[in-house]
C-alpha positions as CSV (number, residue, x, y, z in Angstrom):
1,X,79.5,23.1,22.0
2,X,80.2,20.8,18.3
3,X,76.8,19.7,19.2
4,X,74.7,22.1,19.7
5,X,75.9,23.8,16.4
6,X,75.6,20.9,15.1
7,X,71.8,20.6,16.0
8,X,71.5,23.8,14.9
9,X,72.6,23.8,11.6
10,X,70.1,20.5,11.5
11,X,67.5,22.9,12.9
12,X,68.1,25.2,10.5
13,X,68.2,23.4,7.2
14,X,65.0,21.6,8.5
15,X,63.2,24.5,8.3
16,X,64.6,26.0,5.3
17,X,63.3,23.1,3.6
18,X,59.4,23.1,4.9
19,X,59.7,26.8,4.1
20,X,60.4,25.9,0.2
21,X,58.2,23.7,0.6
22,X,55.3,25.8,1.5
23,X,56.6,28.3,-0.9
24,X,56.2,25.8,-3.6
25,X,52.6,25.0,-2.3
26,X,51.8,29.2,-2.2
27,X,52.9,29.2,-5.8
28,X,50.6,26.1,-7.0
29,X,47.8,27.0,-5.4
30,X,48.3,30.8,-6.8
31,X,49.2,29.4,-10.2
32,X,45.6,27.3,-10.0
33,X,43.9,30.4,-8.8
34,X,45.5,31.8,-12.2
35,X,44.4,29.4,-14.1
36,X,41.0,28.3,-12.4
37,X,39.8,31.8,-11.9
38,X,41.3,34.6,-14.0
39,X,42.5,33.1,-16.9
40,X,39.9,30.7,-16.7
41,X,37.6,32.2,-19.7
42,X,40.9,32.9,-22.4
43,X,41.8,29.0,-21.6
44,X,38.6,27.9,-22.0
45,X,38.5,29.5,-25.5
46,X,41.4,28.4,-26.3
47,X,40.3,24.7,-25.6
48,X,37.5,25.0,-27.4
49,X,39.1,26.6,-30.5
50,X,41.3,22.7,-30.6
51,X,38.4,20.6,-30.4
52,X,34.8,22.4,-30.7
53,X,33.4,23.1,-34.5
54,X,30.6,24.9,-35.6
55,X,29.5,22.5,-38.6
56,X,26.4,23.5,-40.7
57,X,23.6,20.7,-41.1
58,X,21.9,20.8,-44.7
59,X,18.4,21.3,-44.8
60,X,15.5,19.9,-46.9
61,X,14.4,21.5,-49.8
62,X,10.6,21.8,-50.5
63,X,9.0,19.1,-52.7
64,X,7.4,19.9,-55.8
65,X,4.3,17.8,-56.1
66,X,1.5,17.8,-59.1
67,X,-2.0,19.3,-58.5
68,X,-2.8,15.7,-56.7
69,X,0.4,15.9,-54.8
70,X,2.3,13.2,-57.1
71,X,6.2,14.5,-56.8
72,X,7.5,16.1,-59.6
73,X,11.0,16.8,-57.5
74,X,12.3,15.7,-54.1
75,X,15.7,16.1,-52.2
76,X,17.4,12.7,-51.9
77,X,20.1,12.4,-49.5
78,X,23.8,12.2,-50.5
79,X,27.5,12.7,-49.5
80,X,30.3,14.7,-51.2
81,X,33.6,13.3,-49.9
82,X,36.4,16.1,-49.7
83,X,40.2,15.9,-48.5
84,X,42.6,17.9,-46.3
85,X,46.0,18.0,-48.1
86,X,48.1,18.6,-44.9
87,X,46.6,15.2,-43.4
88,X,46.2,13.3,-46.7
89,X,49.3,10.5,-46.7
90,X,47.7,7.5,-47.7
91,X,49.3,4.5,-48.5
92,X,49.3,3.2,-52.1
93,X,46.5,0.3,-51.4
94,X,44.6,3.2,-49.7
95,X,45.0,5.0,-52.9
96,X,43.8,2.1,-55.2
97,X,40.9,1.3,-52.8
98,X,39.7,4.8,-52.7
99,X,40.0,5.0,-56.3
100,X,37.8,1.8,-57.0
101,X,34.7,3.4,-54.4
102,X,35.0,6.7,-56.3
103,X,35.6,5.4,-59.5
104,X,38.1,8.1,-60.4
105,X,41.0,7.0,-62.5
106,X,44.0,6.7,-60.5
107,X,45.5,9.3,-63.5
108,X,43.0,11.8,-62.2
109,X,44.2,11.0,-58.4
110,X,47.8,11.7,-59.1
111,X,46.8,14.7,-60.7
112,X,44.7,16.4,-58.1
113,X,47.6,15.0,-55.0
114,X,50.2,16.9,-57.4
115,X,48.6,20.2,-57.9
116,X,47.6,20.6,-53.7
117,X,51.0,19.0,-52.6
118,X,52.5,22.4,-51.1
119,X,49.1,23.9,-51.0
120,X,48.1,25.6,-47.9
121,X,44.7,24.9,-48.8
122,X,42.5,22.4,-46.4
123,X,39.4,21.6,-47.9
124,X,39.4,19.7,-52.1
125,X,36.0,18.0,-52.8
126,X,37.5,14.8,-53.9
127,X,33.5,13.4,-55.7
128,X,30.2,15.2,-55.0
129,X,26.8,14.1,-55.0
130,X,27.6,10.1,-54.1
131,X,25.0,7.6,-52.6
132,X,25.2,6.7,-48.9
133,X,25.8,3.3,-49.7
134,X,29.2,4.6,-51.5
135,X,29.8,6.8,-48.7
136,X,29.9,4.4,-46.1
137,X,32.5,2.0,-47.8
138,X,34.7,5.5,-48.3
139,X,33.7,5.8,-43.8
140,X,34.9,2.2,-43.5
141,X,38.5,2.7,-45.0
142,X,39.2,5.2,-42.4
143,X,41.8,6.9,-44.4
144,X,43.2,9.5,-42.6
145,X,42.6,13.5,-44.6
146,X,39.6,11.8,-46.2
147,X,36.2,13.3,-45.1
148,X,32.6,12.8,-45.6
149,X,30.0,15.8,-45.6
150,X,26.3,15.3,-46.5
151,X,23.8,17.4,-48.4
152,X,20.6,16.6,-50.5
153,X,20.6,16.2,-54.3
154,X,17.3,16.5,-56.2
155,X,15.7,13.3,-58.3
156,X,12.9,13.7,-60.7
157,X,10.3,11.0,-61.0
158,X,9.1,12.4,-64.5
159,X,12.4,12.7,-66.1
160,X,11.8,14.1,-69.4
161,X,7.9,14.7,-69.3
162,X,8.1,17.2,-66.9
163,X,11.9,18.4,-67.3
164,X,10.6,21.8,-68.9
165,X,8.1,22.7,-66.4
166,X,10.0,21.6,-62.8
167,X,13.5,22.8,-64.1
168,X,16.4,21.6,-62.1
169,X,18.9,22.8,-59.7
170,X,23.0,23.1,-59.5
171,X,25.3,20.6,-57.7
172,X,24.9,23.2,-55.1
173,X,20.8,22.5,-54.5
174,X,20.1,26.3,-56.2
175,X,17.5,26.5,-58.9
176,X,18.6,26.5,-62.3
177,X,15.9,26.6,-64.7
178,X,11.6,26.2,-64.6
179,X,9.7,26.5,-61.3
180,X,13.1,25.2,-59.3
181,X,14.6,28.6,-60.4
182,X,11.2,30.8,-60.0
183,X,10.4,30.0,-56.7
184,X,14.0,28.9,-55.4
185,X,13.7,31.6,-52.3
186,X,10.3,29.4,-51.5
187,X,11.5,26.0,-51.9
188,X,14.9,26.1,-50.1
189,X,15.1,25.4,-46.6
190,X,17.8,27.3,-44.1
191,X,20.6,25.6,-43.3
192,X,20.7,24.2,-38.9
193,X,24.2,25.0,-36.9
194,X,25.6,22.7,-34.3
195,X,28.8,22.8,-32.3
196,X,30.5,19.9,-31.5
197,X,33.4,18.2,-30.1
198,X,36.1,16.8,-32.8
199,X,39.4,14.7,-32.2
200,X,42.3,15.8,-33.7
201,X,41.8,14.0,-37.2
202,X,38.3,15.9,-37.7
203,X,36.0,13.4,-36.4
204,X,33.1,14.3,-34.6
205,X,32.6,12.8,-31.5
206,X,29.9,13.8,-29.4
207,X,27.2,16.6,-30.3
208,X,27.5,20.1,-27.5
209,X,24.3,22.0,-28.6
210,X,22.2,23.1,-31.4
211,X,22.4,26.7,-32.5
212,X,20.3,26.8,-34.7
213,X,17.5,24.2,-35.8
214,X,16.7,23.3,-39.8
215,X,14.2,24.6,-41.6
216,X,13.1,23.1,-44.5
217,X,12.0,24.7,-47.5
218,X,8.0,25.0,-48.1
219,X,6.2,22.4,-50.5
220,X,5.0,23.8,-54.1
221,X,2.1,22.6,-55.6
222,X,1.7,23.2,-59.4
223,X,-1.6,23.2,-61.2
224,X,-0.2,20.5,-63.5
225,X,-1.9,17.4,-64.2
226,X,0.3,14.6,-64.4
227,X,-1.8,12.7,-66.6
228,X,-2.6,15.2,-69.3
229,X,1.1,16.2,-68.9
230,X,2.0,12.8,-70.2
231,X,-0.3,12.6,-72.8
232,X,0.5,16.2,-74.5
233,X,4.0,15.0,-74.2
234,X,3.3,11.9,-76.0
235,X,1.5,12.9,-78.8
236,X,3.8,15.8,-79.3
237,X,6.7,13.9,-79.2
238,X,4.8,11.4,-82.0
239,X,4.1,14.6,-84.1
240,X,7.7,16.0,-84.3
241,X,8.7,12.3,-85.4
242,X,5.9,11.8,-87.7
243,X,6.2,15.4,-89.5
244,X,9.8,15.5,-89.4
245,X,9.9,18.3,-87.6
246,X,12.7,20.7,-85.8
247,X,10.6,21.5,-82.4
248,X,7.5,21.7,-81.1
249,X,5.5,22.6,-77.8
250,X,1.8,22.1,-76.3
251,X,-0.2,24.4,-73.7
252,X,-3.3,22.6,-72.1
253,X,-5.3,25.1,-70.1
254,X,-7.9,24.9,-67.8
255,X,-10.6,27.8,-69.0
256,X,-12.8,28.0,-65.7
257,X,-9.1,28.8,-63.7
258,X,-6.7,29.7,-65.7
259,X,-4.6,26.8,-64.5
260,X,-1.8,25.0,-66.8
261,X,-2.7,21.4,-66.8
262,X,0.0,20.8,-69.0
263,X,3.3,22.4,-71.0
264,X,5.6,20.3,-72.9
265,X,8.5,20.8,-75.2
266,X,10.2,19.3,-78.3
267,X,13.0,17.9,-77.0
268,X,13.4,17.6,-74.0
269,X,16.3,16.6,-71.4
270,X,16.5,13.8,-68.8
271,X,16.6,16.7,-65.7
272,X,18.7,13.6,-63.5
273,X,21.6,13.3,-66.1
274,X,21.9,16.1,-68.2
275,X,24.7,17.2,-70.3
276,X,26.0,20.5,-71.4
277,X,25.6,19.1,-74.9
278,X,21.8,19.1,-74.3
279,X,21.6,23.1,-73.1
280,X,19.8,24.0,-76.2
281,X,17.3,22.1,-74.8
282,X,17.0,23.2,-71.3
283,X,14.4,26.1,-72.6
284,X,10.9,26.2,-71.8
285,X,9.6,26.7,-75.6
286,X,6.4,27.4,-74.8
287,X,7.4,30.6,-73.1
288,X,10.6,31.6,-74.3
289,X,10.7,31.0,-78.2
290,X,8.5,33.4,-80.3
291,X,7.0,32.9,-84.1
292,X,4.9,34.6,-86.1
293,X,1.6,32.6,-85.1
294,X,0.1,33.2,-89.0
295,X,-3.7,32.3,-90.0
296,X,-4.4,31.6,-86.3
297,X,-4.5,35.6,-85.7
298,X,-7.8,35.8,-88.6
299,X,-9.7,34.9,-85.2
300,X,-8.7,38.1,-83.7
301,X,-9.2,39.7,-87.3
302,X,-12.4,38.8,-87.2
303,X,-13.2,39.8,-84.1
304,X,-12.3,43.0,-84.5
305,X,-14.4,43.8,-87.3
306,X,-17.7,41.8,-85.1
307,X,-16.9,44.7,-82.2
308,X,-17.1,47.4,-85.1
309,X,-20.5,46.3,-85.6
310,X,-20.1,46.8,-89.4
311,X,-20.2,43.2,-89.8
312,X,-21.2,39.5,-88.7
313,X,-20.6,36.1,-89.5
314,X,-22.9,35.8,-93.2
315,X,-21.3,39.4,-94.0
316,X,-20.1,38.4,-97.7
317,X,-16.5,39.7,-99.3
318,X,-15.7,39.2,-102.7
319,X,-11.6,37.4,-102.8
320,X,-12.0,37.3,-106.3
321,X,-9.7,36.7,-108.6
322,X,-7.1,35.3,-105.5
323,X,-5.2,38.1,-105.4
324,X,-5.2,41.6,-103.9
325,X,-2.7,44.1,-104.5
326,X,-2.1,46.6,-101.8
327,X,0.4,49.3,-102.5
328,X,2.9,47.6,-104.3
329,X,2.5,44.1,-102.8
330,X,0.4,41.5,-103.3
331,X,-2.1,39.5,-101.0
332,X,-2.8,36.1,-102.2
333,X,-4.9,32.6,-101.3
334,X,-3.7,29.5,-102.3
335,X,-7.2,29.6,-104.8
336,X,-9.9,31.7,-106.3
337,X,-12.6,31.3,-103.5
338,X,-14.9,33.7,-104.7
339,X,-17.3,35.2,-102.1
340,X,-16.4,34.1,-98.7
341,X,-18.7,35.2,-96.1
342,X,-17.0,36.0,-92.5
343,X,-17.3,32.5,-91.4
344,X,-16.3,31.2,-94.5
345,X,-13.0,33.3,-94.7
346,X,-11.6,31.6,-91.0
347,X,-13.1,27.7,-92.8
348,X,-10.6,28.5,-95.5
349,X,-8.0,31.1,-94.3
350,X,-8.7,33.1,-97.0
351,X,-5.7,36.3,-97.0
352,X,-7.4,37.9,-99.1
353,X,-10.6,38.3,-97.3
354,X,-8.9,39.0,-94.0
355,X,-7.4,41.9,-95.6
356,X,-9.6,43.6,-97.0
357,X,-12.0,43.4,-93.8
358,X,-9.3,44.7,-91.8
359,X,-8.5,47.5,-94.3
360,X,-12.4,49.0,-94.3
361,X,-11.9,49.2,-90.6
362,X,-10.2,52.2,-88.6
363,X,-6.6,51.5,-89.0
364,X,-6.2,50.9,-84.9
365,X,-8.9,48.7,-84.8
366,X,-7.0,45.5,-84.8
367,X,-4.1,46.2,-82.9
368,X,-6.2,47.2,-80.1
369,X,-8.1,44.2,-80.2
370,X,-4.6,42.2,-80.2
371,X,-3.1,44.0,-77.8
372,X,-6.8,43.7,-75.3
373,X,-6.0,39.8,-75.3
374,X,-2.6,39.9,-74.5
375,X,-0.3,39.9,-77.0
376,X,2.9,41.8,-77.0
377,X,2.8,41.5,-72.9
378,X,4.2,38.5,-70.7
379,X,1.6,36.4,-69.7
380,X,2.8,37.3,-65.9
381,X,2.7,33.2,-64.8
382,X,6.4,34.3,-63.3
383,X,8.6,31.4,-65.6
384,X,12.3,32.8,-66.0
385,X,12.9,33.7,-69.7
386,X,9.5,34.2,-70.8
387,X,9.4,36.1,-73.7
388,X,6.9,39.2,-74.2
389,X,6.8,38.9,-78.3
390,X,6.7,41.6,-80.4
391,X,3.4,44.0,-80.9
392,X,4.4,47.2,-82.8
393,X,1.9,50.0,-82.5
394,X,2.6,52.6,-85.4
395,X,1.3,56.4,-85.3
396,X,0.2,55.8,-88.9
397,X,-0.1,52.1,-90.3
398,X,1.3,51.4,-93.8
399,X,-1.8,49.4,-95.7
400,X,0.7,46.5,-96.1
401,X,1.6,45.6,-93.2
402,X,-1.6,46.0,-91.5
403,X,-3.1,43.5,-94.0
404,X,0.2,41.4,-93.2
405,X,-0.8,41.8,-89.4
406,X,-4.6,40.7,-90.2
407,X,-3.0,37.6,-90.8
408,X,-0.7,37.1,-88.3
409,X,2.8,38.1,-89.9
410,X,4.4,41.5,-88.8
411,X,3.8,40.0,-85.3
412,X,5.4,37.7,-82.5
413,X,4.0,35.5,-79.9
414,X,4.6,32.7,-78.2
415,X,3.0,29.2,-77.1
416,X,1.2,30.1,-74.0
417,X,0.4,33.9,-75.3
418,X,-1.8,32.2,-78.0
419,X,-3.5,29.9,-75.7
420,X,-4.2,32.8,-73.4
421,X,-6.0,34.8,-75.9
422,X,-8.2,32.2,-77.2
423,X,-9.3,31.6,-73.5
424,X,-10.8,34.6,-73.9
425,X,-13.3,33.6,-76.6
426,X,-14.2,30.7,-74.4
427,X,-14.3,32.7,-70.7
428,X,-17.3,34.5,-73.7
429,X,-15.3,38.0,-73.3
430,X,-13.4,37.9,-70.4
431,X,-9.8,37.8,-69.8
432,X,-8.4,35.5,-66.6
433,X,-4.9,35.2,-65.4
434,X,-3.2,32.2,-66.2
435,X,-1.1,30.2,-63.0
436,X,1.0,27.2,-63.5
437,X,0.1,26.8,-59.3
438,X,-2.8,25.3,-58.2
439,X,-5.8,27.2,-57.6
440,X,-8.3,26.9,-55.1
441,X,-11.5,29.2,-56.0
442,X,-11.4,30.7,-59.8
443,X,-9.8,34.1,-60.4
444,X,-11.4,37.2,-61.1
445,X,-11.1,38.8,-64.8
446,X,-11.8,41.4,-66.7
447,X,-13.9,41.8,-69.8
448,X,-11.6,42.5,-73.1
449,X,-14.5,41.4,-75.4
450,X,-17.9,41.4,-75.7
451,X,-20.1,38.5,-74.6
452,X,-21.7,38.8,-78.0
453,X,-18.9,39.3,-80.2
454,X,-17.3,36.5,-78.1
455,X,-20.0,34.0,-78.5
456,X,-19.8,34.8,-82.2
457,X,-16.0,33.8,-82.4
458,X,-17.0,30.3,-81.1
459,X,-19.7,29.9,-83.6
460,X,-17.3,30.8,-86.3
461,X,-14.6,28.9,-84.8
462,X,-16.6,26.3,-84.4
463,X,-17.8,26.0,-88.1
464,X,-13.4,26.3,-89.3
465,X,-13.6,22.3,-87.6
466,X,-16.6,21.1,-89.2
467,X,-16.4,19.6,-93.0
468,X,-18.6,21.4,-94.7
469,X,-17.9,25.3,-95.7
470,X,-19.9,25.8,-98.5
471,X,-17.3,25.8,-101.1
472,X,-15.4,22.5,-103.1
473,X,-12.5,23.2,-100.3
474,X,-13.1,21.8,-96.8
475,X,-12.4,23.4,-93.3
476,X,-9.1,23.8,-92.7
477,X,-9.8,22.5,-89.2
478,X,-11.7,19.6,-90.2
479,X,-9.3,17.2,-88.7
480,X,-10.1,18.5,-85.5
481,X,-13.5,17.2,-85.0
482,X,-13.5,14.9,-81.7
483,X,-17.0,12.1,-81.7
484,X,-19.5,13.1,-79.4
485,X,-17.9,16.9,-78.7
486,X,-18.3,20.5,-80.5
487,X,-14.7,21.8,-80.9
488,X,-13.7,25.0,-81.9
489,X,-10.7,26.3,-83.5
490,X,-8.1,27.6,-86.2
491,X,-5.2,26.6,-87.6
492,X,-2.3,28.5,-88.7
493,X,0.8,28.3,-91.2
494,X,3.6,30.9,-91.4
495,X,7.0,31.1,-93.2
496,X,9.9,31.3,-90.8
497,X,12.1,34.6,-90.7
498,X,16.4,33.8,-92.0
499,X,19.0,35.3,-92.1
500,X,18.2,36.4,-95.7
501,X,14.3,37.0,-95.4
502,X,11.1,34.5,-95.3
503,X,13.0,30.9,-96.0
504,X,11.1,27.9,-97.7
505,X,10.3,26.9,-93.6
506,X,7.3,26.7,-91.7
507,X,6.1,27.2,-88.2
508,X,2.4,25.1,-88.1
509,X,0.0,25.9,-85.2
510,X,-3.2,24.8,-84.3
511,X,-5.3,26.5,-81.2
512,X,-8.9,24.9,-80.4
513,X,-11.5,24.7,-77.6
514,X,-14.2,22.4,-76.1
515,X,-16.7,21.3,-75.6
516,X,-17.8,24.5,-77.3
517,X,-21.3,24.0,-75.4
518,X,-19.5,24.5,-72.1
519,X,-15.3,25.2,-72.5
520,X,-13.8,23.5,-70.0
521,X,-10.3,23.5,-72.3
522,X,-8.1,25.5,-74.6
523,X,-5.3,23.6,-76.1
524,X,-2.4,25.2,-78.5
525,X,-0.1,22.9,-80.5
526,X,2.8,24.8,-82.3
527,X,5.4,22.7,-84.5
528,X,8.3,24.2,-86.3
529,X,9.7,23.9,-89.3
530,X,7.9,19.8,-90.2
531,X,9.5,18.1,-93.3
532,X,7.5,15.7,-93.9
533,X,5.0,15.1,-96.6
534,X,3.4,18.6,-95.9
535,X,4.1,21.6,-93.8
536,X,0.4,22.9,-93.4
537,X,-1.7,23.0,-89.6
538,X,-4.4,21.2,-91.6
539,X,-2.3,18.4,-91.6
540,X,0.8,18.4,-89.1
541,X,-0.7,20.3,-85.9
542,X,-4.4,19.8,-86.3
543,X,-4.3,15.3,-85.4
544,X,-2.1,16.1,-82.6
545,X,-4.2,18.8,-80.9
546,X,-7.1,16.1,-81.9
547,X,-5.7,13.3,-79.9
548,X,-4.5,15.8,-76.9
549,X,-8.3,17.2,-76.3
550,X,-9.8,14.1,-76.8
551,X,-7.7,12.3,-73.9
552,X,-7.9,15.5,-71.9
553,X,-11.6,15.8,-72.2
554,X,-12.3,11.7,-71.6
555,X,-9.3,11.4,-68.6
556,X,-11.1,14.2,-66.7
557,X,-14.6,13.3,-67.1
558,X,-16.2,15.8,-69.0
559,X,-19.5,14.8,-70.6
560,X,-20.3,15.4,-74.4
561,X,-22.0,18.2,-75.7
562,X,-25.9,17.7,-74.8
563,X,-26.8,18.6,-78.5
564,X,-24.5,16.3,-80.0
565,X,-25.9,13.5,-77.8
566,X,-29.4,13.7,-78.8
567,X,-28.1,14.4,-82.4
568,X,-25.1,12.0,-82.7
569,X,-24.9,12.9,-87.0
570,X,-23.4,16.5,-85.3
571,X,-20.5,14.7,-84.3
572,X,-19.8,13.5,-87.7
């Protein structure tokens, strides 16, 4: 009887146990089901949430090339190296070591551990913009919280020839200034997306997919010419040193297109390593500071009066004695010249002459003429901060100041507005949009001017650069004369405005064209405020606008005027 209870309490127990068993077994097998199958897509979330990333992959920004395709600007690649302050315990010869690749001052390291040592924040840039080769030594000290992430920094070639024109952009690859700025949506390129798989100190370690592919940003070609870039910027550069002068800026245009083969400024910035010191001189000049552009207005004077048809170029005025008094003012030349003829009031500037052609005439006349070639409008070539200048129209003029306006004061304008309007006398009438991009075919304009009274202007303008005007002075322009070329042209000196009125100051300009025979080339050369031995265009702008055309005219091929070859005493 002991036995067989015995054997069945052995029985018993024996089967107990495979039942827990197989209850054990039903509750893995349902706790895998749980796992494998219904909770399958919230684990798998939260595994990826621990180890996948979503990490953005920089993308190229567009090159900026010359009208040959030289570079003018071109994303280089390189690495900012950033720190998570949760995961950043280095040891002290970590420290030193990362010091010495980042040069940073181990002062400047203290600091920055001290201010995110209970900070909650993950992410400091440590040094931005770095070279690769810097960024690997940083990779090889593994230094656990210490992170590399890559992006592209721009270089340009030109430096400060071309600093005005390209602009540069921000540590952050946005366009600050110039053509970087105005077509920043066009040169930068979309950012890629790709999720992989990181261990837990941040490293990446194997790539699970692209999202998203790069893009980069398109290429820009500008109609600048490297070549006569570098020489306006030369002989600009030797004309602010020479004349002692405050600023200055050149516009080279091409007449048959309306492209800018060149814009430079007075000074200038190295775009690579600039300083906020040097912000003064980030500004494009040549579009963005305005003067009173003087005696080189008389062209537009005289223009005006050729489309009234009540005069032409051997039309005589009587400046005698000098001086004219209009209302309670005075309009004076520098001498008694007598009776000028038309021509021979732009040879020698004469005030006096320009006024009282311009006061004979209806008293709209000449602002509509000023305002047909462009002035007091932006010139529409899309640069940030160009400037419009200043154009008043008046429901009644006051004598004074329209005799002040027929010779260029009363009046604002700036570099490229001036070169504009005298492309207009050599397009003979018509006015063509200007474009600092390349263009393929030439533009289509619109007449402002008369073919004839046109072709007059380069006939007078033509005679201001030649020696001889008739009288003991000489052409103002007479320093302009370029051997085996017809050149037209006018100079022009105005006082500069103060805080108190017209100061003892000058802005000097000098706008010409040739070959006269066939323009190819308009060229403006503004200076301000020279100090030298003399302030007047004659003498400051007039050589440098010389030396400018000349290389323009013999770097791009263009032959001499035919009449001046088979009469070679016209080019004296």
């Amino acid at each position: 009887m002991k036995q067989t209870t015995h054997a069945s309490y052995i029985a018993w127990r024996f089967y107990l146990l495979i039942c827990l068993m197989l209850l054990i077994v039903l509750g893995l097998i349902v706790r895998m089901l749980d796992l494998s199958v219904l909770k399958q897509h919230f684990l798998q979330s939260q595994g990826d949430a621990r180890v996948l990333r979503t990490i953005t992959t920089p993308a190229f920004r567009g090159m900026i090339t010359d009208r040959d395709g030289y570079p003018l600007a071109i994303s280089t690649s390189v690495f900012s190296i950033w720190m998570n302050p949760e995961e950043f315990a280095p040891t002290p010869l970590e420290i030193k070591s990362l010091n010495q690749a980042l040069a940073i001052k181990s002062s400047t390291m203290q600091s920055i551990l001290k201010r995110y040592e209970n900070s909650d924040q993950e992410f400091v840039y440590l040094k931005r913009d770095i070279s690769p080769d810097i960024a690997d030594k940083i990779k090889s000290l593994a230094i656990p919280g210490v992170y590399l992430q890559q992006s592209f920094k721009r270089y340009y070639p030109e430096v400060e020839v071309m600093a005005h024109v390209v602009g540069f952009t921000n540590v952050d690859d946005r366009g600050q200034e110039g053509v970087e700025l105005a077509y920043n949506d066009w040169l930068t390129g979309k950012p890629g997306k790709t999720v992989v798989v990181k261990d837990r100190m941040g490293r990446s370690i194997s790539t699970v997919r692209n999202v998203a592919e790069q893009q980069p940003g398109h290429d820009l070609v500008l109609s600048i010419n490297r070549r006569i870039q570098y020489i306006a910027y030369r002989e600009l550069m030797a004309g602010i040193k020479s004349n002692v002068a405050e600023s200055g800026s050149v516009v080279v245009v091409d007449v048959t297109t309306g492209e800018i083969l060149a814009m430079v400024n007075q000074p200038s910035f190295n775009p690579n390593k600039r300083t906020a010191k040097e912000s003064d001189a980030f500004r494009n000049r040549a579009v963005t500071d305005t003067f009173e552009p003087g005696s080189t207005i008389k062209a537009f004077s005289v223009a005006s009066a050729f489309a009234s048809g009540r005069y032409k170029p051997s039309t005589l005025i009587d400046t005698y004695p000098g001086w004219f008094r209009v209302g309670h003012n005075l309009v004076k030349d520098e001498n008694n010249l007598g009776d000028l003829t038309i021509t021979q009031i732009l040879q020698l500037s004469s005030n006096v002459g320009a006024t009282k052609m311009i006061l004979s005439l209806p008293e709209d006349q000449l602002w509509k003429m000023l305002h047909q070639v462009g002035f007091g409008e932006i010139t529409g070539i899309g640069f940030p901060g160009e400037r419009s200048g200043e154009l008043l129209r008046r429901s009644h003029w006051d004598p004074f100041a329209l005799a002040t306006l027929s010779f260029g004061y009363g009046m604002s304008a700036t570099t490229l507005q001036l070169t504009q309007a005298y492309m207009i006398f050599a397009n003979h009438g018509i006015k063509i949009p200007l474009s600092l991009l390349r263009v393929d075919k030439p533009p289509v304009g619109e007449r402002v001017i008369s073919d004839k009274v046109a072709n007059q202007m380069l006939e007078v303008l033509e005679a201001v650069v030649s020696k001889e005007s008739g009288k003991e002075e000489k052409s103002t322009g007479s320093k302009a004369q370029i051997v085996g070329y017809r050149v037209a042209g006018k100079t022009g000196t105005a006082k500069i405005v103060g805080a108190h009125g017209y100061e003892k100051r000058y802005v000097s300009s000098f706008v010409g064209i040739a070959p006269v025979s066939h323009p190819r080339f308009v060229v403006a050369v503004v200076i301000r405020d020279p100090r030298g031995k003399s302030y007047y265009a004659a003498t400051v702008t007039t050589p440098v606008f010389k030396k400018i055309m000349e290389a323009t005219l013999h770097a791009l091929n263009v032959p001499p005027d035919a009449s001046i070859v088979n009469d070679p005493h016209k080019a004296v």
